[in-house]
DRENPA-3360 file (N, C-alpha, C; in nm, 2 decimals, always signed):
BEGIN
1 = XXXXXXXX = +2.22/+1.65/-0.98/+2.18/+1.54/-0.89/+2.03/+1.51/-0.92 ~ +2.00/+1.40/-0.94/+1.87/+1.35/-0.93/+1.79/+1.38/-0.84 ~ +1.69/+1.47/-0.82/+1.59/+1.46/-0.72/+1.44/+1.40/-0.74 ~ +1.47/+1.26/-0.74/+1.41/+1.17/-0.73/+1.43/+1.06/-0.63 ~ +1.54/+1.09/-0.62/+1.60/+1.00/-0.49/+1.55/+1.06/-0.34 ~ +1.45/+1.00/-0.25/+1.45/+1.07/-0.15/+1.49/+0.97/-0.04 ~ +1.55/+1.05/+0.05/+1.62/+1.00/+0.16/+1.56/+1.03/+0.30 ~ +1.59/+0.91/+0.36/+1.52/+0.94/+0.51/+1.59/+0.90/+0.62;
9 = XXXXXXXX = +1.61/+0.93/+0.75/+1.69/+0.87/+0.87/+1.56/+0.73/+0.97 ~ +1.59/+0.66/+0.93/+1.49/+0.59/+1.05/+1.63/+0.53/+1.16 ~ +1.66/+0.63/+1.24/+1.73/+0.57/+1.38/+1.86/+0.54/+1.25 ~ +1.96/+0.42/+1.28/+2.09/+0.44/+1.25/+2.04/+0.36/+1.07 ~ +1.90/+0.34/+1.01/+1.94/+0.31/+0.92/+1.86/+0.41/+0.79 ~ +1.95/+0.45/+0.66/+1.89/+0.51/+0.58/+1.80/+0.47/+0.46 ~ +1.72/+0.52/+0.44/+1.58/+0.43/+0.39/+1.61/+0.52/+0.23 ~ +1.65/+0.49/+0.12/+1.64/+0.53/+0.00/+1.52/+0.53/-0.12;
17 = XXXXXXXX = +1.46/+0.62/-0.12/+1.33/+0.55/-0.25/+1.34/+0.63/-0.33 ~ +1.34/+0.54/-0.46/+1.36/+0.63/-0.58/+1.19/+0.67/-0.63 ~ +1.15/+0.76/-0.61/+1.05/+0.83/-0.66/+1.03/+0.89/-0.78 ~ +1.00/+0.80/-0.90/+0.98/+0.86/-1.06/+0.85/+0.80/-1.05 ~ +0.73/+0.75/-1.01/+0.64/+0.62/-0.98/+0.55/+0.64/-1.14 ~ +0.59/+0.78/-1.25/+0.52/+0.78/-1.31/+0.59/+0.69/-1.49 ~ +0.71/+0.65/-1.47/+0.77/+0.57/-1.55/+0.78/+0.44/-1.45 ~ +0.77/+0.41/-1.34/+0.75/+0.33/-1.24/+0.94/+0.26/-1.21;
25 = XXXXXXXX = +0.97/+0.42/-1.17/+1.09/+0.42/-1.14/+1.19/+0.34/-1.22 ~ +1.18/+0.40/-1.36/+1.30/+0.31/-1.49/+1.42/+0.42/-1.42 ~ +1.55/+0.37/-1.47/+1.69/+0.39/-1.42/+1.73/+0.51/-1.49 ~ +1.81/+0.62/-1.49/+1.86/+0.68/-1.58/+1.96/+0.73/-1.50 ~ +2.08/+0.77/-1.60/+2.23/+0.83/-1.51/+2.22/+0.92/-1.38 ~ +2.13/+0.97/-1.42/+2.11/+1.12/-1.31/+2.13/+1.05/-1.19 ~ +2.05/+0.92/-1.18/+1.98/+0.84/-1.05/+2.09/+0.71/-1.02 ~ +2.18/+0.71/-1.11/+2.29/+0.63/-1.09/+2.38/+0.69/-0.98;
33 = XXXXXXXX = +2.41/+0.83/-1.06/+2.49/+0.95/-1.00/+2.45/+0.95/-0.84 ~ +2.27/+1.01/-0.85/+2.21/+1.00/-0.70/+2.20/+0.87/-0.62 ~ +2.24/+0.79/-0.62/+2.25/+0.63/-0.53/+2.40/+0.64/-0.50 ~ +2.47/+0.65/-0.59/+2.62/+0.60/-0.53/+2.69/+0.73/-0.46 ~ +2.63/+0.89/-0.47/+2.63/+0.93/-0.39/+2.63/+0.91/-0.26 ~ +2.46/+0.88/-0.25/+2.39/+0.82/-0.10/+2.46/+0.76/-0.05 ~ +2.50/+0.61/-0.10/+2.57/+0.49/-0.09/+2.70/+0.53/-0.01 ~ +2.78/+0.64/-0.06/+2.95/+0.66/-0.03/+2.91/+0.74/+0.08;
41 = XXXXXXXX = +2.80/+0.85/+0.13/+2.78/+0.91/+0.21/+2.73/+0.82/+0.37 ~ +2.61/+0.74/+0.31/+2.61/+0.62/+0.44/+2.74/+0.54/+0.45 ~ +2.86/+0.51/+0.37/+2.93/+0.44/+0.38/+3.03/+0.48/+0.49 ~ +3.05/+0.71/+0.47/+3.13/+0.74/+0.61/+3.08/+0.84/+0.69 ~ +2.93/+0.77/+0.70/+2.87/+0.80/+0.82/+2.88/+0.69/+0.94 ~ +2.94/+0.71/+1.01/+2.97/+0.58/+1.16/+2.80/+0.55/+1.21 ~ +2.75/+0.69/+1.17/+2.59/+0.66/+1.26/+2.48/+0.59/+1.17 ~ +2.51/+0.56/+1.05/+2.45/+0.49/+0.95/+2.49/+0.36/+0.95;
49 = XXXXXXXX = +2.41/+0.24/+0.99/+2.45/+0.11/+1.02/+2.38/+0.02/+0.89 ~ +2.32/+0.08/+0.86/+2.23/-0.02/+0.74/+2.16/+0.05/+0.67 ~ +2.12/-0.01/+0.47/+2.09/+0.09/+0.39/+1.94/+0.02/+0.34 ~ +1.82/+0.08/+0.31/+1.71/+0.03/+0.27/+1.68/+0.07/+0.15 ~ +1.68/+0.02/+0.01/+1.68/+0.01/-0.09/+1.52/+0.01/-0.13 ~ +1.43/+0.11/-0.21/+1.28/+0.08/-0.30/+1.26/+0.17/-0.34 ~ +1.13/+0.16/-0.44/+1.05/+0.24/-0.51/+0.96/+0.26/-0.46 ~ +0.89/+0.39/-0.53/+0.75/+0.48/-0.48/+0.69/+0.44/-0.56;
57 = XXXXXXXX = +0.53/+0.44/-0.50/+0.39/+0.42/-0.63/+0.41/+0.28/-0.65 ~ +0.43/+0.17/-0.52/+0.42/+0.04/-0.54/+0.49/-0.08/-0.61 ~ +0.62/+0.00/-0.70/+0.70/-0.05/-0.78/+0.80/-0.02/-0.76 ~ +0.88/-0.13/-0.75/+1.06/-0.13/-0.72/+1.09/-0.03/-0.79 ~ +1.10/-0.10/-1.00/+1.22/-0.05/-1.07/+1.20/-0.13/-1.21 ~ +1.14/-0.02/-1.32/+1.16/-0.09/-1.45/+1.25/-0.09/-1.54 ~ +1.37/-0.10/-1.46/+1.48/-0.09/-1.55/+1.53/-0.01/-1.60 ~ +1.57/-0.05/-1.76/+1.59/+0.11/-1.79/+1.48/+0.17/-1.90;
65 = XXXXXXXX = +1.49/+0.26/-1.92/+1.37/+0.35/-1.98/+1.39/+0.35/-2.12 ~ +1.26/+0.31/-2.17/+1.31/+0.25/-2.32/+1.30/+0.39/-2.41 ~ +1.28/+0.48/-2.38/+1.27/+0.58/-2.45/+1.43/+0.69/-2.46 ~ +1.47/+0.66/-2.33/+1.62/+0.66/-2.36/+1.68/+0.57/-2.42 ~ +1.69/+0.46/-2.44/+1.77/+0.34/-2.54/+1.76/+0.34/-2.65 ~ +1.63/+0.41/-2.70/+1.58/+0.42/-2.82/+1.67/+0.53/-2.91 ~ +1.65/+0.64/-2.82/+1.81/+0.75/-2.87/+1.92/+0.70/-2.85 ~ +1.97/+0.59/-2.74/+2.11/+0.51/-2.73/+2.11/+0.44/-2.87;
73 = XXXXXXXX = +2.02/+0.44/-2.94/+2.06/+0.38/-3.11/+2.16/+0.40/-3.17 ~ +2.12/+0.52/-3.16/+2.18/+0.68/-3.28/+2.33/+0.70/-3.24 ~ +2.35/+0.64/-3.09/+2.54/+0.69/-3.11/+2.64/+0.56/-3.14 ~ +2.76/+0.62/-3.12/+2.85/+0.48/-3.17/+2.82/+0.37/-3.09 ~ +2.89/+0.24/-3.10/+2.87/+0.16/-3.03/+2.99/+0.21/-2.89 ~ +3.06/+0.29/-2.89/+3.21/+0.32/-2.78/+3.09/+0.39/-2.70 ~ +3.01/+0.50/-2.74/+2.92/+0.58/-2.69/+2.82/+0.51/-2.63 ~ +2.75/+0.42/-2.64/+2.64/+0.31/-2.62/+2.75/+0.25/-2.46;
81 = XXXXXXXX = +2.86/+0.18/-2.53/+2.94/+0.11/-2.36/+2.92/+0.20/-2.27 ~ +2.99/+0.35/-2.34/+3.05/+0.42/-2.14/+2.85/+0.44/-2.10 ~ +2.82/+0.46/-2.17/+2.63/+0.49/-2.10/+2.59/+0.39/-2.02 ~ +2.64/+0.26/-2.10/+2.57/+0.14/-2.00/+2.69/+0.10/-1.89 ~ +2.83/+0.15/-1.87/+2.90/+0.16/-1.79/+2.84/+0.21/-1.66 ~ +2.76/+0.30/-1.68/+2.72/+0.36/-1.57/+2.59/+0.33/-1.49 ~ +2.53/+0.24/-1.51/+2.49/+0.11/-1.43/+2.57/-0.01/-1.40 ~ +2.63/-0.09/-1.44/+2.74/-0.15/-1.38/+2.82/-0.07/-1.29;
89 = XXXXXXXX = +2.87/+0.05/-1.33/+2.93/+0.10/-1.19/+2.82/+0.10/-1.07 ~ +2.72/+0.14/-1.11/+2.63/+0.14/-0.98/+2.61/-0.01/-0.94 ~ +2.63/-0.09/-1.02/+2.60/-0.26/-0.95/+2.72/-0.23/-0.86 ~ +2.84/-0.20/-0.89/+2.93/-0.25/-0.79/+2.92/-0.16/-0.68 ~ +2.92/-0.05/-0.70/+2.90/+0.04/-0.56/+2.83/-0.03/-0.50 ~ +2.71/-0.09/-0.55/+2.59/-0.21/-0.43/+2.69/-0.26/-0.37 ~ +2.73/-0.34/-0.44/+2.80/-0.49/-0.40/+2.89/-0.43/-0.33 ~ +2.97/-0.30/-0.34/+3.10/-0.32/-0.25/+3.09/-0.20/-0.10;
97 = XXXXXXXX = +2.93/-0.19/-0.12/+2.94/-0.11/-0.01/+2.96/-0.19/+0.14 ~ +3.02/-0.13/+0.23/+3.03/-0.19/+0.36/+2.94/-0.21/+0.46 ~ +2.78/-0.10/+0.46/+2.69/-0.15/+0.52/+2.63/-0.22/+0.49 ~ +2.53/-0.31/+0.54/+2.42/-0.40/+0.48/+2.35/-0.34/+0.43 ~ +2.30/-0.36/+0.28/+2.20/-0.27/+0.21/+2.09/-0.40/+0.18 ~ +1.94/-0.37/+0.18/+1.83/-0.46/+0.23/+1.72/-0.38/+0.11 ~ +1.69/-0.46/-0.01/+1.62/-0.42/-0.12/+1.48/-0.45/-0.07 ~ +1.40/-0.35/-0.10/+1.24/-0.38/-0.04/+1.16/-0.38/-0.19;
105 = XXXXXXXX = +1.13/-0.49/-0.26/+1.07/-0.49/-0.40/+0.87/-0.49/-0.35 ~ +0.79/-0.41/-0.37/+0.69/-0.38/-0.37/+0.63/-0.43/-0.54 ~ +0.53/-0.47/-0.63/+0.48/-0.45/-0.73/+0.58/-0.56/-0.82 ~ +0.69/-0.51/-0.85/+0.80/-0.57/-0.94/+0.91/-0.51/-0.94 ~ +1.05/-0.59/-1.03/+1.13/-0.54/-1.10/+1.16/-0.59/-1.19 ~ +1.18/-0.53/-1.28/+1.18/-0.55/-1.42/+1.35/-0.54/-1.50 ~ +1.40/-0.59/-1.58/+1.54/-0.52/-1.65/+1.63/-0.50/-1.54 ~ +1.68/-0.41/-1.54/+1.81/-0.38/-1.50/+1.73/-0.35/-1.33;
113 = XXXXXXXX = +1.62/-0.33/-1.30/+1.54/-0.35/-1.17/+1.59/-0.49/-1.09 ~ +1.58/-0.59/-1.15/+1.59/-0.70/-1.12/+1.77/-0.69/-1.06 ~ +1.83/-0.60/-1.14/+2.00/-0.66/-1.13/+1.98/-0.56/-0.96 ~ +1.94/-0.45/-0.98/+1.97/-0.32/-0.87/+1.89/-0.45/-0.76 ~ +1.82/-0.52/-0.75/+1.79/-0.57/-0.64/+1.82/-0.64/-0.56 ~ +1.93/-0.81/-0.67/+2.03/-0.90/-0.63/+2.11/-0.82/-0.65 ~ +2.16/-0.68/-0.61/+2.30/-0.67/-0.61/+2.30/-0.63/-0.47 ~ +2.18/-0.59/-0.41/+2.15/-0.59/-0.25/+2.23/-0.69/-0.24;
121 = XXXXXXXX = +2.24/-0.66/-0.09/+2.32/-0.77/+0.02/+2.17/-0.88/+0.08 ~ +2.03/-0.79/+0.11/+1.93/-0.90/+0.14/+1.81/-0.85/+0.08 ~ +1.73/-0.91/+0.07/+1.57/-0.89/-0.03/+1.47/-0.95/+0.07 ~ +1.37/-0.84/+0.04/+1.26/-0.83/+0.10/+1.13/-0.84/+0.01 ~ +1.02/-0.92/-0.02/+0.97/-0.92/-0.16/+0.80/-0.96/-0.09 ~ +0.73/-0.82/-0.14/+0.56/-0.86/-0.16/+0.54/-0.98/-0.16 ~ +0.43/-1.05/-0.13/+0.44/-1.17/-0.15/+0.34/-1.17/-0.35 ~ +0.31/-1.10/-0.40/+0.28/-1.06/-0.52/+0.35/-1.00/-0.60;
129 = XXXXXXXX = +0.46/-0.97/-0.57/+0.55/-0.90/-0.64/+0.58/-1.02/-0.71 ~ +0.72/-0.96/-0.82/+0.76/-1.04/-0.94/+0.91/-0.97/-0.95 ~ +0.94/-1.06/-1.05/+1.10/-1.02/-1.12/+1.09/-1.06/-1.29 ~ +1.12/-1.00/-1.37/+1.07/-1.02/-1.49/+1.24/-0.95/-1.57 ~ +1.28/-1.04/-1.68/+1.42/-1.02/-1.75/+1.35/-1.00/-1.85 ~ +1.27/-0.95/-1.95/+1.20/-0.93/-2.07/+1.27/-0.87/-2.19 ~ +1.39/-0.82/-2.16/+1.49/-0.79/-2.24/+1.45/-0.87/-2.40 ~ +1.41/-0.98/-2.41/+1.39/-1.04/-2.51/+1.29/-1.03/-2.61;
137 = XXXXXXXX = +1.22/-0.92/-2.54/+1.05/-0.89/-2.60/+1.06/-0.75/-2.67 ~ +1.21/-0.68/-2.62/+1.24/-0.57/-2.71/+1.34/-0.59/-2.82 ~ +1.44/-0.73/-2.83/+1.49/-0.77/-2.91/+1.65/-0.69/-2.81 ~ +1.64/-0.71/-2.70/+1.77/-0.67/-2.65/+1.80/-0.76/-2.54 ~ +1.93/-0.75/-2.50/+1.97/-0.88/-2.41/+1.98/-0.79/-2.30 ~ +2.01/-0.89/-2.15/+2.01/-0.86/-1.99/+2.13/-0.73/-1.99 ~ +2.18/-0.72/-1.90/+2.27/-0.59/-1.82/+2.28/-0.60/-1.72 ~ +2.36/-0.52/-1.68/+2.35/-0.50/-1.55/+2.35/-0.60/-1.41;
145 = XXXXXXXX = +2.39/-0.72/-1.48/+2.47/-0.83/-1.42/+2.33/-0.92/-1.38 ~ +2.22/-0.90/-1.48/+2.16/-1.01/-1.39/+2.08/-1.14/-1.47 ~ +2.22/-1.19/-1.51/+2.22/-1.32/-1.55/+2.33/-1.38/-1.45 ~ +2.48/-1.32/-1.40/+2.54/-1.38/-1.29/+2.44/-1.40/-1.18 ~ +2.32/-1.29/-1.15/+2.28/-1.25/-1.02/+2.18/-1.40/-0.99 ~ +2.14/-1.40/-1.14/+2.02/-1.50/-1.11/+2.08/-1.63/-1.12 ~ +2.19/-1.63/-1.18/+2.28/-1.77/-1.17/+2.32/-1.87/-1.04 ~ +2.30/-1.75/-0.94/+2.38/-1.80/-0.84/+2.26/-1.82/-0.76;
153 = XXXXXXXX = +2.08/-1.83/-0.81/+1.96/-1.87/-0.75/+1.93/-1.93/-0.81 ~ +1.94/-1.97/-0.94/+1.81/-2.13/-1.01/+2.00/-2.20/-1.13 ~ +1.87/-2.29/-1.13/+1.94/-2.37/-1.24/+1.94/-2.29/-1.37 ~ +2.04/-2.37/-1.46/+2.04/-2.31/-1.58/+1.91/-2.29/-1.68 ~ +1.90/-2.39/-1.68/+1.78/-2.42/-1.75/+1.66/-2.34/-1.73 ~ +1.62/-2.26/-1.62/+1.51/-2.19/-1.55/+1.53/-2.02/-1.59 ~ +1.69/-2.02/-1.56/+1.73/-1.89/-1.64/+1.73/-1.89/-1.76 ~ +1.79/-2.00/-1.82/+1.81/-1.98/-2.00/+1.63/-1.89/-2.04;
161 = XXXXXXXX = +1.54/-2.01/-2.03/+1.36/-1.97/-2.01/+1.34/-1.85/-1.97 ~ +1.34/-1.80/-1.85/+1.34/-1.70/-1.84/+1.38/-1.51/-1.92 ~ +1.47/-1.57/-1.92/+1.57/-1.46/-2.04/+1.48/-1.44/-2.20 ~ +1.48/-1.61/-2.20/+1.45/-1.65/-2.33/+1.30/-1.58/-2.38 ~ +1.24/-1.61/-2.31/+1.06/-1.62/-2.29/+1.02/-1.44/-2.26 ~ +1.12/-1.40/-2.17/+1.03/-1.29/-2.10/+0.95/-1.28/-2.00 ~ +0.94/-1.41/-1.94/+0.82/-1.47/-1.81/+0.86/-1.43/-1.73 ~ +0.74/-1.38/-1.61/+0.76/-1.34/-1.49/+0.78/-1.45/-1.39;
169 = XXXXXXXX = +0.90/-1.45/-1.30/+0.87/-1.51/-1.20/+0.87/-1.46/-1.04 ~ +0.77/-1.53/-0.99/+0.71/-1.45/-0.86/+0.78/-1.47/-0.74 ~ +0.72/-1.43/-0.65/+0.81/-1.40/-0.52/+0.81/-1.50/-0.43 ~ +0.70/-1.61/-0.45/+0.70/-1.69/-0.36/+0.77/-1.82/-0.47 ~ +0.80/-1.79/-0.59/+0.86/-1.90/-0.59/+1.01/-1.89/-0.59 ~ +1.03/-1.72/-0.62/+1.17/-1.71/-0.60/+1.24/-1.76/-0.44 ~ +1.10/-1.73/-0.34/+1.16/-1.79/-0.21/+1.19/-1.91/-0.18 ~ +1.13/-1.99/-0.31/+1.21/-2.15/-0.32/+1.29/-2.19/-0.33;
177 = XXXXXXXX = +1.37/-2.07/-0.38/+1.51/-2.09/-0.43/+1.61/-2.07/-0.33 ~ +1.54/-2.02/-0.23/+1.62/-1.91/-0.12/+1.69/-1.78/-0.17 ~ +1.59/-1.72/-0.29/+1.63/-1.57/-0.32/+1.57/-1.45/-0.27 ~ +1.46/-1.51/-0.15/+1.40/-1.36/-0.07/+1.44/-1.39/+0.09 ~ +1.54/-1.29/+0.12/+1.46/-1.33/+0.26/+1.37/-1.30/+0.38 ~ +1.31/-1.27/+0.32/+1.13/-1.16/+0.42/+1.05/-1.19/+0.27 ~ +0.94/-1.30/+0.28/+0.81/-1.24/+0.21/+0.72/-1.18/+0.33 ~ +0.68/-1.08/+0.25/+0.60/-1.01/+0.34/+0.44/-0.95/+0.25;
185 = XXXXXXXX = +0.34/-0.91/+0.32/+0.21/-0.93/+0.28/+0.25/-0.73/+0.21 ~ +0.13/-0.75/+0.12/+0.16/-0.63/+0.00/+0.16/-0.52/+0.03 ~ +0.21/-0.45/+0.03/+0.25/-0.34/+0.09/+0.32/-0.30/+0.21 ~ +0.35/-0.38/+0.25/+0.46/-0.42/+0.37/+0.59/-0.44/+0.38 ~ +0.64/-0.47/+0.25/+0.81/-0.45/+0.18/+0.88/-0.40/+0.26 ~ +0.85/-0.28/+0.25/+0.98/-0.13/+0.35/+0.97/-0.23/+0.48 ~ +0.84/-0.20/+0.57/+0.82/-0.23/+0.68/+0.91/-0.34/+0.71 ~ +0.92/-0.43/+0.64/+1.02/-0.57/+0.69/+1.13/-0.54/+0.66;
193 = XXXXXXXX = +1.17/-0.52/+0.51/+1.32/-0.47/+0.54/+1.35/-0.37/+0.66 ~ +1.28/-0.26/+0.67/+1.34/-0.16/+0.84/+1.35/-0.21/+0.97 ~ +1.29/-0.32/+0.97/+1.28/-0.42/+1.09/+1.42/-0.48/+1.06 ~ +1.46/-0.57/+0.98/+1.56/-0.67/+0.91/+1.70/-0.53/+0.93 ~ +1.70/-0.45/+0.87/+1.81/-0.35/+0.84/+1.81/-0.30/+0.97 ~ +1.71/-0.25/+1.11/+1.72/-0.21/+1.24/+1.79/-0.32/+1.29 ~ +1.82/-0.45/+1.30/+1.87/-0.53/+1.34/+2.01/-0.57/+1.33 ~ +2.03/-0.55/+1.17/+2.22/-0.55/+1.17/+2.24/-0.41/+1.16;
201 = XXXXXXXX = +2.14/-0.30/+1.17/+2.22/-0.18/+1.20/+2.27/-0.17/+1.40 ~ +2.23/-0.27/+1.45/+2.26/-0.31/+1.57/+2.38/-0.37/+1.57 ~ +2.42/-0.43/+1.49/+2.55/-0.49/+1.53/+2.68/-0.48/+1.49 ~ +2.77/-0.51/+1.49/+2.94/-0.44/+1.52/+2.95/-0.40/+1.35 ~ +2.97/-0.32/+1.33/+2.97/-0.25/+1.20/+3.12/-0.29/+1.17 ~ +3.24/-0.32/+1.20/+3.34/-0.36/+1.09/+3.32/-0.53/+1.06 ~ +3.29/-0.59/+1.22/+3.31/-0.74/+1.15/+3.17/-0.76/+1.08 ~ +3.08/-0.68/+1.02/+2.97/-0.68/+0.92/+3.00/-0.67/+0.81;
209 = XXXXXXXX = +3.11/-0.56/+0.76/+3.15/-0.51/+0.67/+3.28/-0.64/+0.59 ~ +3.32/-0.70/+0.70/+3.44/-0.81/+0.66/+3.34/-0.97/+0.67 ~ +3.21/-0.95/+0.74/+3.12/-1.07/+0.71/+3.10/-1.04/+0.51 ~ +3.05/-0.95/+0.50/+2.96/-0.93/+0.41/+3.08/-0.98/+0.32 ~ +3.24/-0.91/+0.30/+3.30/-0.95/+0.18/+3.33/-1.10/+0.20 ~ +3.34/-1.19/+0.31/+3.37/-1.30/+0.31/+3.21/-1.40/+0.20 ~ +3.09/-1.35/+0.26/+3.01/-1.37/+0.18/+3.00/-1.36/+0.04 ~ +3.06/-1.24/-0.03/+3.08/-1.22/-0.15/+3.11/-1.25/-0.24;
217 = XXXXXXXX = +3.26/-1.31/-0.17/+3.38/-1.39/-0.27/+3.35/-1.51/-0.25 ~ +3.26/-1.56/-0.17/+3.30/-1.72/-0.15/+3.28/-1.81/-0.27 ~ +3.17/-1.78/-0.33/+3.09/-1.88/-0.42/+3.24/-1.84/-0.55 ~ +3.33/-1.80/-0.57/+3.41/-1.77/-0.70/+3.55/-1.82/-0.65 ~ +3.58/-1.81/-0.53/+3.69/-1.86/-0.45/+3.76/-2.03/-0.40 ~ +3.88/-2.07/-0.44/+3.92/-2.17/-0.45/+3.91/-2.24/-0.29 ~ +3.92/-2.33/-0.20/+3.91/-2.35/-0.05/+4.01/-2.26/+0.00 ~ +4.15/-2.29/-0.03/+4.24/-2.24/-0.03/+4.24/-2.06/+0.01;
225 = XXXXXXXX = +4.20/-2.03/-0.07/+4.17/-1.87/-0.12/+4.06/-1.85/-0.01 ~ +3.93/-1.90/+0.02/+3.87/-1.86/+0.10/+3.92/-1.88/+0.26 ~ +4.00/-2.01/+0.27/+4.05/-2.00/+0.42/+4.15/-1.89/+0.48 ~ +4.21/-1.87/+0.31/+4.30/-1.72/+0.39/+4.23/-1.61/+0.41 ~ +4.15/-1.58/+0.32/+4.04/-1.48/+0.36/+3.96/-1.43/+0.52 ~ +3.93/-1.58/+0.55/+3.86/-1.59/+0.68/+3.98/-1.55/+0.77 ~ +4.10/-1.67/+0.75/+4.21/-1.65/+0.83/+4.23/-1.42/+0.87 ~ +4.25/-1.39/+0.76/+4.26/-1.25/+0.74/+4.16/-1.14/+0.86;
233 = XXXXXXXX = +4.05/-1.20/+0.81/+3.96/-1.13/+0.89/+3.94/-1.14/+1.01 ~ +3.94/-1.28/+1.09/+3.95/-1.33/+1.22/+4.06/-1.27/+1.24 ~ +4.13/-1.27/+1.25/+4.27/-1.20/+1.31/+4.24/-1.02/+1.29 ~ +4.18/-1.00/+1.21/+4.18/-0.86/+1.22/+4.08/-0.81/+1.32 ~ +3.93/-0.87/+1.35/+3.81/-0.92/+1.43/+3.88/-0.91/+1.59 ~ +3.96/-1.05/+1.58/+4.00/-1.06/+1.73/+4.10/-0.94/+1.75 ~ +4.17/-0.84/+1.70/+4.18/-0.71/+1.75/+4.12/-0.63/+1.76 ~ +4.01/-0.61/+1.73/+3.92/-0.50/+1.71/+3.84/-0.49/+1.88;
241 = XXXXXXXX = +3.82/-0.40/+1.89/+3.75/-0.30/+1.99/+3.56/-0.42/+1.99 ~ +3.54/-0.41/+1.90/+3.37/-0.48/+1.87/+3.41/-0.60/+1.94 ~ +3.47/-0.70/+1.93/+3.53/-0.83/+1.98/+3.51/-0.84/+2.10 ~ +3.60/-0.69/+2.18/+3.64/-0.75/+2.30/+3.48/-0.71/+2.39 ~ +3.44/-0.60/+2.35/+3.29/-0.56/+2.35/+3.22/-0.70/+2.38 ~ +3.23/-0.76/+2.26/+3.08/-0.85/+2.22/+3.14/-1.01/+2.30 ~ +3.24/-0.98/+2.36/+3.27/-1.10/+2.42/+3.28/-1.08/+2.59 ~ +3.30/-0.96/+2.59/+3.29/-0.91/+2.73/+3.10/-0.92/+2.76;
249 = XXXXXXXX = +3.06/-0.90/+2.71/+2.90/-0.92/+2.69/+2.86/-1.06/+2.72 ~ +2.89/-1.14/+2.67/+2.87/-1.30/+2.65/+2.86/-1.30/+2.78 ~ +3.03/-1.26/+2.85/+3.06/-1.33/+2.97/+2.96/-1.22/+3.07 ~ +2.92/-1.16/+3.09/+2.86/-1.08/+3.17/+2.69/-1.09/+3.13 ~ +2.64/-1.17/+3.09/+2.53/-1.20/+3.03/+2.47/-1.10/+3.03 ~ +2.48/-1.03/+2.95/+2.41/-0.87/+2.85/+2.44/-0.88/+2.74 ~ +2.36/-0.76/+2.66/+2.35/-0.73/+2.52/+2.47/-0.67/+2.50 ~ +2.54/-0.71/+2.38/+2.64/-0.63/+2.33/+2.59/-0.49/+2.32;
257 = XXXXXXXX = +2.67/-0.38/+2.37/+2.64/-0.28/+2.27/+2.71/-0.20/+2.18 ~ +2.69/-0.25/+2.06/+2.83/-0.22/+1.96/+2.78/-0.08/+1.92 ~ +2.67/-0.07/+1.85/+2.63/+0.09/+1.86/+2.70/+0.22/+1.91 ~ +2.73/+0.19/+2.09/+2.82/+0.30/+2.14/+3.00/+0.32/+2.09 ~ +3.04/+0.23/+2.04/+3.16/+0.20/+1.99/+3.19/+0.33/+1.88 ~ +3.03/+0.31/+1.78/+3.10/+0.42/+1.69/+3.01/+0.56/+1.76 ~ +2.98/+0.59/+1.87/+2.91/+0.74/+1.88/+2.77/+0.75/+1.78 ~ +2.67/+0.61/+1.77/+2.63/+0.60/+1.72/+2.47/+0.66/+1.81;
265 = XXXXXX = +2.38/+0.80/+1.81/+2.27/+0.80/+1.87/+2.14/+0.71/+1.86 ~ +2.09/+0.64/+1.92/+1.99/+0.57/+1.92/+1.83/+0.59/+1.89 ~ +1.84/+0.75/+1.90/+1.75/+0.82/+1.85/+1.69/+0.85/+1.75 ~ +1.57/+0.81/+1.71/+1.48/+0.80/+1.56/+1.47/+0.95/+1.53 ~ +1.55/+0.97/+1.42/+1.56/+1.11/+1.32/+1.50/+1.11/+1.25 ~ +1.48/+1.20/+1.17/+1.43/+1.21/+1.05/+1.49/+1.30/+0.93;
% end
């Protein structure tokens, strides 16, 4: 297991930072292994409501390590897939986890940084930070899904450039796009996302989990296909225990407390 990965409790949500700060946290299997670990372990913890995603030493994530790729030359091309298999598996574990996971990018992300970031559910970005695809300045192409990721934030034309060129683009203008949602002043990343993540770790943890997939599929999904989806979910919602909670609440003008539902303690751990 990677022990670079360090883990922390803040109250119901867990705070993940990958700490290599001296390659400025590039990716390697070990640390694939150690995330989707973390990931399945917050996933059946009831007391874990939300996940916080960064790097140590001011930097998200440079991707992947070019001094590993460099030896990924030397094997077959079958041997080269299952290796880079194992980032894509970790994209999807992001995507298909059930809690909200909230990427906190400090400095930059770079390469396959950039994919680990939009495969978060929300982003939190320096207001100096960057995202940089540069794949093209080593004579190798994207991974790790983040030409879909960025697809579904700019035009074509901004991404073709980008990919193309190697250029950095920054955080306030990624927020033009509506691809951050917390800029925050430098060094302040974590801090907003743990505010952002204490907040849906507040709230009914299944209809989160069935928000988040309705979110997921939609943009790929026919009207049709998405109405049954919702249909699905609402009907499963309006039996659930959190419903009758958070509507008994309404009418009694108080705060839901969906928290007590799962035996969840309120208490900041560590």
């Amino acid at each position: 297991m990677d022990n670079t990965l360090i883990r922390r409790r803040e109250g119901p949500v867990l705070v993940l930072t990958h700490d290599n700060p001296g390659v400025r946290n590039a990716l390697s299997p070990a640390f694939y292994a150690a995330l989707a670990a973390a990931l399945a372990e917050a996933q059946a913890d009831a007391q874990i409501g939300a996940v916080v995603l960064t790097g140590a030493g001011g930097f998200f994530c440079a991707g992947g390590d070019l001094r590993q790729l460099a030896r990924r030359r030397e094997l077959a091309a079958e041997e080269r897939r299952e290796r880079l298999e194992g980032l894509h598996d970790l994209v999807r574990t992001i995507r298909g986890c059930g809690k909200p996971v909230v990427a906190a990018v400090e400095g930059g992300a770079a390469g396959a940084g950039v994919s680990l970031a939009l495969a978060c559910d929300l982003l939190v970005m320096a207001r100096d930070a960057y995202f940089s695809v540069a794949y093209v300045k080593v004579g190798l192409t994207p991974d790790g899904g983040a030409t879909f990721f960025l697809s579904e934030l700019m035009p074509r034309q901004l991404l073709t450039e980008l990919c193309l060129t190697g250029d950095r683009i920054g955080a306030e203008r990624l927020a033009q796009f509506g691809a951050v949602n917390r800029l925050a002043d430098p060094g302040r990343a974590v801090d907003e996302a743990l505010a952002l993540a204490q907040r849906l770790a507040a709230g009914p943890a299944r209809a989160t989990a069935r928000i988040k997939d309705l979110c997921r599929r939609a943009a790929g999904a026919t009207l049709d296909e998405q109405l049954e989806r919702e249909a699905r979910h609402m009907v499963d919602a309006l039996g659930d225990a959190e419903s009758a909670e958070g509507i008994a609440a309404f009418f009694d003008k108080r705060a839901a407390d969906f928290r007590a539902l799962h035996g969840a303690p309120e208490a900041r751990t560590k």
